[in-house]
C-alpha positions as CSV (number, residue, x, y, z in Angstrom):
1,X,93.2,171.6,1.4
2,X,94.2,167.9,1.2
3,X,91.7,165.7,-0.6
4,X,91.3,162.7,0.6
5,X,91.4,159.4,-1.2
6,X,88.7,157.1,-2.2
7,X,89.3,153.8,-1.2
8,X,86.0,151.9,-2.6
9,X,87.3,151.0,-5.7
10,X,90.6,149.8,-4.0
11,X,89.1,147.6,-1.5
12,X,86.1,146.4,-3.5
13,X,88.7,144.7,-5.6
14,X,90.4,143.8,-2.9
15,X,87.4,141.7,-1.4
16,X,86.4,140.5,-4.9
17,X,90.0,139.1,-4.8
18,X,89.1,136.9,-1.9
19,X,86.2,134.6,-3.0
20,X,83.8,134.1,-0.7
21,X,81.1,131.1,-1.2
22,X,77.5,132.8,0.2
23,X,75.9,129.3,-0.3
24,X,78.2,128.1,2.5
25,X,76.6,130.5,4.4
26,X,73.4,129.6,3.7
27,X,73.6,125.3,4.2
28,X,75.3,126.0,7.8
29,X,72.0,128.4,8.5
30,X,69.9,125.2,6.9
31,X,71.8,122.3,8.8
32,X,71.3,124.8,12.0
33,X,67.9,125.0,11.4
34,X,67.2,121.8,11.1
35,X,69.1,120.9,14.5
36,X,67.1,123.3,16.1
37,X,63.6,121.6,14.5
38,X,64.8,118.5,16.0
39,X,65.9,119.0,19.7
40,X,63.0,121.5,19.7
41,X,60.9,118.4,18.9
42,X,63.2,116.2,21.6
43,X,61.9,119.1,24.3
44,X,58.4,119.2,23.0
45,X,58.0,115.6,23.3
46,X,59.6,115.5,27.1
47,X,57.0,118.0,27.7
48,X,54.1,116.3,26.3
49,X,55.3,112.9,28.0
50,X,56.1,114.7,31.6
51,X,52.9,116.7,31.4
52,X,50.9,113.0,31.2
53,X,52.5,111.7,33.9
54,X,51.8,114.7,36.0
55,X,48.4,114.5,35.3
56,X,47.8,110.9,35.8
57,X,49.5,111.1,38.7
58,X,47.3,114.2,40.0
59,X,43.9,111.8,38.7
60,X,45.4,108.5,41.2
61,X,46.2,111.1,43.9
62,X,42.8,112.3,44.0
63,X,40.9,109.2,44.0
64,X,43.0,107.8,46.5
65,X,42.0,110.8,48.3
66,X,38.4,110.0,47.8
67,X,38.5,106.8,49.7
68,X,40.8,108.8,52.6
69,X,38.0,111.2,52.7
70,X,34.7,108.9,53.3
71,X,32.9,109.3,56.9
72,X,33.9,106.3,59.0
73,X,32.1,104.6,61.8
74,X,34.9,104.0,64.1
75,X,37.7,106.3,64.5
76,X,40.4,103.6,64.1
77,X,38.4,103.3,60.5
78,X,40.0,107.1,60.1
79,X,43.7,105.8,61.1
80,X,44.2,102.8,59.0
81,X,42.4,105.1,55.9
82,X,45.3,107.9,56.2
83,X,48.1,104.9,56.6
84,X,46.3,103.5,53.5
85,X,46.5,106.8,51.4
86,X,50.1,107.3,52.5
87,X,51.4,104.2,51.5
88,X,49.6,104.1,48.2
89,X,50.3,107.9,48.0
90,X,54.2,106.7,48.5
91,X,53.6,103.8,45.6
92,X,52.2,106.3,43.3
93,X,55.1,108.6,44.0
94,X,57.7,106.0,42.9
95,X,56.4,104.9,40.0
96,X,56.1,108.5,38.8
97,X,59.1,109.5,39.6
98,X,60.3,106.1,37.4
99,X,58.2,106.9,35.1
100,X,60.1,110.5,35.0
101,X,63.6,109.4,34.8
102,X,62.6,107.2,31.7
103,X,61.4,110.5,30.0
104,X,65.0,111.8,31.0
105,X,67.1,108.9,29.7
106,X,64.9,109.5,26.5
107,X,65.9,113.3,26.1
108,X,69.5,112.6,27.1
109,X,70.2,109.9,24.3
110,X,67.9,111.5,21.5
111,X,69.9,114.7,22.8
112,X,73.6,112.5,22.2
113,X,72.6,111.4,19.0
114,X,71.5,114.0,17.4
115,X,74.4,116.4,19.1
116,X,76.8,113.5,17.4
117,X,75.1,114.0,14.2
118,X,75.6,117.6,14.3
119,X,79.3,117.5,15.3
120,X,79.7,115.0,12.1
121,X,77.6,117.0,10.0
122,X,79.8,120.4,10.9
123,X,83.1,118.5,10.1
124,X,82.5,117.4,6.8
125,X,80.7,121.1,6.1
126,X,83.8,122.7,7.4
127,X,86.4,120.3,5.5
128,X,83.9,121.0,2.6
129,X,84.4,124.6,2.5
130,X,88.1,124.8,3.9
131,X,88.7,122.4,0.7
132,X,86.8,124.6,-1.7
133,X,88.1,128.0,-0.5
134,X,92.1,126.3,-0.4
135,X,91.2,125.7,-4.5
136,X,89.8,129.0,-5.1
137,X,92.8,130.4,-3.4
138,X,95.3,128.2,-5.1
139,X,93.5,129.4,-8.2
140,X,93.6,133.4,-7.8
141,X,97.3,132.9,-6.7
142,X,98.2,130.8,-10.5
143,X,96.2,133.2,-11.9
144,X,98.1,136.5,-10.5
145,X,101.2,134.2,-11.6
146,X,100.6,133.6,-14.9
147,X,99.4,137.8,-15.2
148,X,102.7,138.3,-13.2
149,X,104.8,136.6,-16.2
C-alpha cells in the first residue's frame, strides 16, 4: 500500500514563514468594541429622550382630556369643549412631533461623527498593519537571500 505523506511539518513552516501580527487582530476587535459602546449609547440615549416625550405627551393629552370630559350645562358647552381639545390636541401634536425630529437630527449627526471617526480610525489601523506586514515581508525575503547566497 501507498503511505501517505504528512504534510504538518511542511505547512507549519510554511505558515511560520508568513508572519502574522495577532495583536492586530486584537486592536481592530477593541476599536470595534468601542464603536459599538458608542452608537449603542447614541441609541440608548434616542430611546431615553423619545420615551420622555412620549410620555409627556400622553400626561398633556390626558389632562386636556380632563377638561373635554367635565359635565356641561348647555350642550353648545359640549361643542366648543371637543373643538378646544382638538385644537390643543393638534398643538400638542406639533410640538412633539418637533420635539421628535430634534432627537433624530441628534442621532443622525452623533451617528456621522462617530461613523467618520471610525472610517479614520480603520485607515490608519489598516496603513498600520499593511506597513508592518510589507517590513516583515521585505525582511523574510533578505533573509531567504542572504541564506540563498
Amino acid at each position: 500500500m501507498t503511505k501517505t505523506n504528512d504534510y504538518t511539518k511542511t505547512m507549519q513552516d510554511m505558515m511560520a514563514s508568513f508572519p502574522v501580527d495577532a495583536s492586530a487582530f486584537q486592536n481592530a476587535f477593541k476599536t470595534q468594541a468601542a464603536f459599538g459602546e458608542r452608537m449603542t449609547k447614541v441609541a440608548l440615549d434616542a430611546a431615553e429622550k423619545s420615551t420622555e416625550i412620549s410620555a409627556k405627551w400622553a400626561k398633556e393629552s390626558l389632562s386636556k382630556m380632563t377638561l373635554a370630559a367635565k359635565a356641561k350645562t348647555e350642550p353648545a358647552d359640549y361643542t366648543k369643549s371637543v373643538t378646544d381639545f382638538a385644537s390643543a390636541a393638534a398643538e400638542l401634536a406639533a410640538e412633539n412631533m418637533a420635539a421628535f425630529a430634534e432627537v433624530a437630527k441628534k442621532v443622525q449627526m452623533d451617528t456621522v461623527e462617530l461613523l467618520m471617526a471610525a472610517g479614520k480610525d480603520a485607515s490608519s489601523e489598516a496603513t498600520a498593519v499593511v506597513r508592518k506586514a510589507t517590513d516583515d515581508v521585505a525582511a523574510n525575503v533578505k533573509k531567504a537571500a542572504n541564506a540563498a547566497n
